[in-house]
C-alpha positions, 0 to 999 in steps of 0.5 A: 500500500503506498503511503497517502501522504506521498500521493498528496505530494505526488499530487499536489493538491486535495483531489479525489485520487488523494480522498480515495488513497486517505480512506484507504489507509484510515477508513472513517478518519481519513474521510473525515480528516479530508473533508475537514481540509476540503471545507476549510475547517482547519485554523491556525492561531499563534498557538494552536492549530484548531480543528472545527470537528462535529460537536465542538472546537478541538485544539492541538499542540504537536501530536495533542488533541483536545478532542474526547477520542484522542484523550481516551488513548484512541486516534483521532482524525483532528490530528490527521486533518491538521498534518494534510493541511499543513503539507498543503497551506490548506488553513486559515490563519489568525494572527491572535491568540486562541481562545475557547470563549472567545476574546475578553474584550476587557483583557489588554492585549498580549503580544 
């Protein structure tokens, strides 16, 4: 089996060739993580990548997910999602700080 990874480098973009070779070789997550890129739910702050999944916002740091799959010891799609879109510059950026509340309007800005 090749490496879907090499198949998007090969390819170059997030066409139905990589969709097909992602699901392959991770089923439902690889669904979900190509999806995820395709329709531009993938933000990243100053701090975090942030992944807008199903139920909720999930935050990673390196191979960390907040996301209740991933803190119970099982894979998670988030964070295959944030690796297609970094190969590719596939993400929003915000030069801000992340927070999951929002921004308190009354805190001075940290830069």
């Amino acid at each position: 089996m090749t490496n879907p990874f090499q198949i998007l480098k090969t390819e170059g973009e997030l066409n139905d060739v990589v969709r097909n070779a992602f699901i392959s070789a991770y089923g439902n997550r690889g669904l979900e993580a190509v999806d995820a890129v395709r329709e531009n739910r993938i933000k990243k702050y100053r701090d975090y990548f942030v992944v807008v999944g199903n139920t909720g916002e999930y935050y990673l740091e390196g191979s960390f997910c907040s996301c209740d799959a991933f803190l119970y010891g099982k894979k998670c799609w988030h964070t295959l999602a944030v690796k297609i879109a970094m190969e590719l510059g596939m993400y929003e950026t915000y030069d801000l700080w992340y927070y999951k509340n929002g921004v308190d309007e009354d805190e001075p800005e940290y830069e």
